[in-house]
Backbone bond lengths (Angstrom), bond angles and torsions (degrees), N, CA, C in turn:
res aa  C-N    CA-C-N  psi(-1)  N-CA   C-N-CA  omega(-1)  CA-C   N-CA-C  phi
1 X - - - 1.443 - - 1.531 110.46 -
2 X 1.380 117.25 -32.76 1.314 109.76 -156.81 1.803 84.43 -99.01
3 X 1.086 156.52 38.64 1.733 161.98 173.53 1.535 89.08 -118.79
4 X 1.704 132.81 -49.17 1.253 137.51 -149.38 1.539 85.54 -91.63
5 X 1.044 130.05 -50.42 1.609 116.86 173.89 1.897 112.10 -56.85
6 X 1.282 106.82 -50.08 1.028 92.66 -165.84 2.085 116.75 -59.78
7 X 1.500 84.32 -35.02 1.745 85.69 161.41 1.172 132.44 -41.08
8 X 1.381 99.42 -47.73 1.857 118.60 -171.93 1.517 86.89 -57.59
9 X 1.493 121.20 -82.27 1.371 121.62 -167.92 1.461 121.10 -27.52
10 X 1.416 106.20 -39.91 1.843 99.94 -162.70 1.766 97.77 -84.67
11 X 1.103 112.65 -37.24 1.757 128.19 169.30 1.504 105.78 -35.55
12 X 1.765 119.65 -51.32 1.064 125.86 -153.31 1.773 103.72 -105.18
13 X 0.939 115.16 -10.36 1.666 126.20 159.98 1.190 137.80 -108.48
14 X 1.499 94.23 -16.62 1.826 97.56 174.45 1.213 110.50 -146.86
15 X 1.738 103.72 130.40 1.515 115.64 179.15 1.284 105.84 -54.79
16 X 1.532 131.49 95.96 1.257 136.94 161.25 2.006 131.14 -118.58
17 X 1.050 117.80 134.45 1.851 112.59 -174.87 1.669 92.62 -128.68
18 X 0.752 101.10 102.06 1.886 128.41 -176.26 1.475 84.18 -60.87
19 X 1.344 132.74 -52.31 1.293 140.67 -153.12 1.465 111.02 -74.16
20 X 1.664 128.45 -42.87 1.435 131.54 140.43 1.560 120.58 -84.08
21 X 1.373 112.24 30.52 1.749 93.26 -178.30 1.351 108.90 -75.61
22 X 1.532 102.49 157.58 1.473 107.50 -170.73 1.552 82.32 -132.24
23 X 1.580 119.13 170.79 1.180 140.67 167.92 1.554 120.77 -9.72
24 X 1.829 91.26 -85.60 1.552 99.45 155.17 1.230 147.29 -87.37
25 X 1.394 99.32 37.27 1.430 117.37 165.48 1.850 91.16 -88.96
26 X 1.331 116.60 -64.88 0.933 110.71 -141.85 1.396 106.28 -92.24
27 X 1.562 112.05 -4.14 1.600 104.81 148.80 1.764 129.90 -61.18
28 X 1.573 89.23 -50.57 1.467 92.98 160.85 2.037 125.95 -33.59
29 X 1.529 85.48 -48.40 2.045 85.20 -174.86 1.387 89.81 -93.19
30 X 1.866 148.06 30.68 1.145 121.61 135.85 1.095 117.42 -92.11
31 X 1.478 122.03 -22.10 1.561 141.96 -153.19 2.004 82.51 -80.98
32 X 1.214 117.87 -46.13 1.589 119.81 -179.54 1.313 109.47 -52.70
33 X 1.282 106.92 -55.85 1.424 122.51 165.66 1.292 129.36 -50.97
34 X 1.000 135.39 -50.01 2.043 130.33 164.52 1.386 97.85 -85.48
35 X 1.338 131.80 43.18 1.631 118.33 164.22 2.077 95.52 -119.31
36 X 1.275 102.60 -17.68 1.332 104.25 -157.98 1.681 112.31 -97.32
37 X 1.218 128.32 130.44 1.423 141.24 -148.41 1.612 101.05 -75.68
38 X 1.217 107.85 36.29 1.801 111.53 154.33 1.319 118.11 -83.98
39 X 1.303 112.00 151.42 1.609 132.89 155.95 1.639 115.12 -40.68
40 X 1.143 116.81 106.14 1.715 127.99 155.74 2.048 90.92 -2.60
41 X 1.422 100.88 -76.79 1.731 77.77 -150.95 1.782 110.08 -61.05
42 X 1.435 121.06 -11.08 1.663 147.78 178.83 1.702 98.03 -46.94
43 X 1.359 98.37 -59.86 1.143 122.58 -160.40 1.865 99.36 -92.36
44 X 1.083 136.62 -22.78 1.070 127.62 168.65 1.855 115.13 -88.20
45 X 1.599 102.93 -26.11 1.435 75.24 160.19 1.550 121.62 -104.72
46 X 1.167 135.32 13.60 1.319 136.59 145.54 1.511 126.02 -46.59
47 X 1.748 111.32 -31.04 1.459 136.95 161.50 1.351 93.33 -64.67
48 X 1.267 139.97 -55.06 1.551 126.41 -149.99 1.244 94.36 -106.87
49 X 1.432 138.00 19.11 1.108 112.23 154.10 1.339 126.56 -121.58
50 X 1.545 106.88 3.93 1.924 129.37 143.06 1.516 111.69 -71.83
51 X 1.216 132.07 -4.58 1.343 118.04 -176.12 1.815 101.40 -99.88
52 X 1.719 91.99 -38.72 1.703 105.95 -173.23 1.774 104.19 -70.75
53 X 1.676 117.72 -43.83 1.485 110.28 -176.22 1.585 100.61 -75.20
54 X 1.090 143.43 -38.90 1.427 143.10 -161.90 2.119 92.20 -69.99
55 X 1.428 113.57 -43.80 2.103 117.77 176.36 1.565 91.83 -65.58
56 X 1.303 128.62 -47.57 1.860 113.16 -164.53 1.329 90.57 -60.04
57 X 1.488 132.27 -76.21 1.312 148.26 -143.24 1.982 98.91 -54.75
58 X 1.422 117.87 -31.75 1.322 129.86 -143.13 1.849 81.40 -92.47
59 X 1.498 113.03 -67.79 1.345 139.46 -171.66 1.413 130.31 -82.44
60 X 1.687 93.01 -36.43 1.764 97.96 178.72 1.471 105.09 100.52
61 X 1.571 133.24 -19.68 1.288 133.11 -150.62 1.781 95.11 -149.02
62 X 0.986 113.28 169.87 1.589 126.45 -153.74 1.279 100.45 -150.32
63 X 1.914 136.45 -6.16 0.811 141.52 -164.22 1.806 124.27 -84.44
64 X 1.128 116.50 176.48 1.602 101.85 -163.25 1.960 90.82 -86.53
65 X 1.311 99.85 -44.90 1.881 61.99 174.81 1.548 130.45 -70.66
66 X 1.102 122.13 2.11 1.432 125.92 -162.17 1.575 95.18 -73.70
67 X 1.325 113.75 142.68 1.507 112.74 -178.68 2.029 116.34 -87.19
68 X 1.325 104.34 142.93 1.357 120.99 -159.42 1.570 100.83 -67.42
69 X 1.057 137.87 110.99 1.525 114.55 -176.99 1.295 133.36 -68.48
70 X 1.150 174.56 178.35 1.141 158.42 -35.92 1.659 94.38 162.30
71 X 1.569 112.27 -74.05 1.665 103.30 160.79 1.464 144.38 -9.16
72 X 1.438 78.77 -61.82 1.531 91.78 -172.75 1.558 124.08 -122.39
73 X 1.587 98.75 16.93 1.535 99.45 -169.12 1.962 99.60 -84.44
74 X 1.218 133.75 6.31 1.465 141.96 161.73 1.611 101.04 -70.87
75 X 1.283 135.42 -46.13 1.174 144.70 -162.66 1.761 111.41 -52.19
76 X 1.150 124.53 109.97 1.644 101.84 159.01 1.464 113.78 -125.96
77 X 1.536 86.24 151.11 1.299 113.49 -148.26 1.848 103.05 -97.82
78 X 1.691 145.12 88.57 1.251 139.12 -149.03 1.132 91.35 -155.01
């Protein structure tokens, strides 16, 4: 529940399409993300859950073998 919220939030504040994101798309929705007065881990899983919806949308799967895509594999998620 709390990954499906955090979706809602970034959906509902930042022009983002997981489905064409490119690089600086998705720097852009981190750069949104470390500007905003959340908690380190708030803000780190808001990171992991643009890296995980941008792999479903890319792959279909969210799973540990599924490969990290290209977007967002710079991203870490702590």
């Amino acid at each position: 529940m709390k990954y499906a919220n955090h979706a809602f939030a970034l959906m509902r504040n930042v022009v983002f399409d997981p489905v064409k994101a490119t690089r600086s798309d998705v720097e852009r929705v981190v750069a949104w993300i470390n500007g905003q007065p959340y908690k380190s881990s708030t803000k780190g899983d808001l990171r992991l859950t643009v890296r995980k919806l941008v792999q479903y949308v890319k792959f279909g799967s969210c799973g540990k073998k599924t490969p990290i895509p290209v977007e967002v594999s710079w991203l870490l998620v702590k």
